[in-house]
N, C-alpha and C positions, 0 to 999 in steps of 0.2 A: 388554504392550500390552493396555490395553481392550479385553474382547469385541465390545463393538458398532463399534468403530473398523473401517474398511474402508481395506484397503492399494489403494493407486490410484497410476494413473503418469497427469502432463499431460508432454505434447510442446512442447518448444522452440515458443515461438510468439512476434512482434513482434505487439502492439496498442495500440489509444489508448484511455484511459479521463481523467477530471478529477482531477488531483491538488490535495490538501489542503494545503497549507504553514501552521500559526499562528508566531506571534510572540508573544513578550512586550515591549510596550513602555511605560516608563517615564514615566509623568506627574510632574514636578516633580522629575527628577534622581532619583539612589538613594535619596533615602529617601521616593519618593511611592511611590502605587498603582500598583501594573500591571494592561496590559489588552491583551485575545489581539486579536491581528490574523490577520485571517482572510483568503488570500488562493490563487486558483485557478486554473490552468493546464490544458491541454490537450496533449500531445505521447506520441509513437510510443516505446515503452519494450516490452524485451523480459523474455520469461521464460526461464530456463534451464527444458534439461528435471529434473522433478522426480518422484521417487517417493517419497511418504509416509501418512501412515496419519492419519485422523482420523474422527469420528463422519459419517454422511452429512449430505450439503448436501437442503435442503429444495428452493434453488434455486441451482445454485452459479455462476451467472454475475452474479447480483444479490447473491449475497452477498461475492463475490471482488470487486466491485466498493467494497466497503464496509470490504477489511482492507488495515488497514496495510503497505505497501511502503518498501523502500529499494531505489533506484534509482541508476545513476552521472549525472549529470546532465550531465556530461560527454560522456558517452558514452551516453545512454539505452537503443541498441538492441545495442549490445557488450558491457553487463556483466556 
């Protein structure tokens, strides 16, 4: 592990934050250009609880809000 990495535990917690979805969609069939479809949501998604180790956050509620997630969308606050 990286020296400056800091081991940290978040607790189980449900919250809402804007989720990101792109696409790729095909102008003139498979052999045209494609282009990202950008599109945005809002809903109640849970975190397991976690213990892991990373460099520290500068601000880590703005920056958790900024990484990538996979989420059950089925299921959003059971996964």
């Amino acid at each position: 592990m990286a020296p400056d990495f800091e081991v940290h535990r978040h607790d189980e917690t449900v919250h809402d934050h804007e989720h990101v979805h792109i696409s790729h969609h095909c102008r003139g069939g498979s052999t045209g250009e494609a282009e990202h479809l950008v599109a945005t949501h809002m809903h109640d998604h849970n975190h397991s609880p976690l213990e892991h180790a990373h460099t520290p956050h500068d601000n880590a509620e703005r920056e958790h809000s900024h990484e990538a997630h996979i989420h059950d969308h089925a299921h959003p606050t059971r996964s």
